[in-house]
C-alpha positions in Angstrom: 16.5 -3.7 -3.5 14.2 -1.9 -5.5 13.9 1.4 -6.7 12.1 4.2 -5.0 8.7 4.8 -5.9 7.2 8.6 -5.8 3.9 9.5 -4.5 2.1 12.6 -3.5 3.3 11.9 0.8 6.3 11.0 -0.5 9.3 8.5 -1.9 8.8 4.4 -0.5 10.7 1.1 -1.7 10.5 -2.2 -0.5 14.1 -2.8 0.5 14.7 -6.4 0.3 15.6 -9.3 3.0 17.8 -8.2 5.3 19.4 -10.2 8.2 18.8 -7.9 11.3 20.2 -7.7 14.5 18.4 -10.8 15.8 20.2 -12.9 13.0 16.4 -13.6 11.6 15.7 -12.2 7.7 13.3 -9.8 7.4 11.4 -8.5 4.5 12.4 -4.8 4.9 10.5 -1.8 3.6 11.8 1.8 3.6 10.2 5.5 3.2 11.1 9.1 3.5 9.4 10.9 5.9 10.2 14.7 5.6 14.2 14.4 5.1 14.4 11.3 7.4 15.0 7.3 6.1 13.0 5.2 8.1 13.2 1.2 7.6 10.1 -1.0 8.7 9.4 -5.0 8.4 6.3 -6.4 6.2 4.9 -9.9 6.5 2.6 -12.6 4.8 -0.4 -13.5 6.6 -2.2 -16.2 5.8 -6.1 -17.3 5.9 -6.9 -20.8 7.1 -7.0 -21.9 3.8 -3.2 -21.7 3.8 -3.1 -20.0 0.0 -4.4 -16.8 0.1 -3.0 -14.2 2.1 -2.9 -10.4 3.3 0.3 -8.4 4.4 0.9 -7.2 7.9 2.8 -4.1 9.0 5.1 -5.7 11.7 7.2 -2.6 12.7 8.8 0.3 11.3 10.7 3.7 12.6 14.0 2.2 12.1 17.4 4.6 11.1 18.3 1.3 9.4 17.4 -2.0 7.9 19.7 -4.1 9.8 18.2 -3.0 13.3 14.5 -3.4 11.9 12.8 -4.7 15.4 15.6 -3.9 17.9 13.9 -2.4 20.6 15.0 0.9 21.5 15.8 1.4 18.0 12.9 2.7 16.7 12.2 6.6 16.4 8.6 7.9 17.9 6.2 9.8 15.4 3.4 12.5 15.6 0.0 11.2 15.0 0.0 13.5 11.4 3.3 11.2 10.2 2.0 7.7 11.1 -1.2 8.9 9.0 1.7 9.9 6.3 3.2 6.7 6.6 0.5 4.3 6.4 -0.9 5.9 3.5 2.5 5.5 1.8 2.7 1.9 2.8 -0.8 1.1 0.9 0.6 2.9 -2.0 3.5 0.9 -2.0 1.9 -2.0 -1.9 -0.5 -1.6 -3.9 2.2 -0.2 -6.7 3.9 -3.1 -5.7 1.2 -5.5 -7.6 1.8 -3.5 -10.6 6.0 -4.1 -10.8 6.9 -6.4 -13.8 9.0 -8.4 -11.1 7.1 -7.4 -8.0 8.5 -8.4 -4.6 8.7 -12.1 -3.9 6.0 -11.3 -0.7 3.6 -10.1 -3.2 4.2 -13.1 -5.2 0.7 -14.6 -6.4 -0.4 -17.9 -8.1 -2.9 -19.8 -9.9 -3.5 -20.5 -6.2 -2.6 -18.1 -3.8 -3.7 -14.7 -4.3 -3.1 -11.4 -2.2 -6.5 -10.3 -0.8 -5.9 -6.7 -1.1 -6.1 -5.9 2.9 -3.4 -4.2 4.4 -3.0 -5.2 8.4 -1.1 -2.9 11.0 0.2 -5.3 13.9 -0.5 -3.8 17.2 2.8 -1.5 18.5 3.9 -2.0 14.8 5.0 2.3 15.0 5.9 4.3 18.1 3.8 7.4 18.4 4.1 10.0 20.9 0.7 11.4 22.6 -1.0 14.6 21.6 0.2 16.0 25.3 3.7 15.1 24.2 4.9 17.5 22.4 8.8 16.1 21.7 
């Protein structure tokens, strides 16, 4: 695990492999939103050429990492703290580049080289609907 990382939206780590509730590891992230821990799950993506490679949001919301991708598990966000959130994750990547030992997913070689885009996977974050005001 790694240590958290302050920004102006607030505190992010990346959190490590975790074995989740599916028995599967996944590369865990984790950030405070207001005075709530939330956990979410990044992954490599790569281009045909089978080197290079982005990183993909695959979920997040989670109270913790070992139920990263259960469904149900996941709490529901206003539109204003998914913005929060994703601007925290591109910090934290980004920051995450500039570690002395980053992250083994950031990892680059002589060869394979992180491309700098950041991808959100479709139904990566739940978020409730401007008329829904829970």
């Amino acid at each position: 695990m790694f240590d958290w990382l302050q920004f102006p939206e607030g505190r992010a780590r990346f959190a490590g492999i975790k074995r989740g509730w599916d028995e599967q590891g996944h590369v865990n992230f984790s950030l405070e939103l207001g005075d709530a821990l939330h956990f979410g799950e990044i992954d490599q993506v790569f281009l045909p050429d089978l080197h290079n490679f982005n990183i993909e949001v695959i979920s997040f919301g989670y109270p913790r990492a070992e139920v990263v991708g259960m469904p149900g598990a996941a709490a529901v966000f206003s539109p204003e703290q998914i913005s929060v959130a994703m601007q925290l994750i591109g910090r934290l990547i980004k920051s995450g580049l500039d570690l002395d030992r980053p992250p083994n997913i950031l990892t680059q070689t002589a060869k394979s080289k992180f491309l700098g885009e950041l991808l959100f996977r479709e139904g990566w974050a739940l978020v409730r609907s401007e008329a829904d005001p829970r």
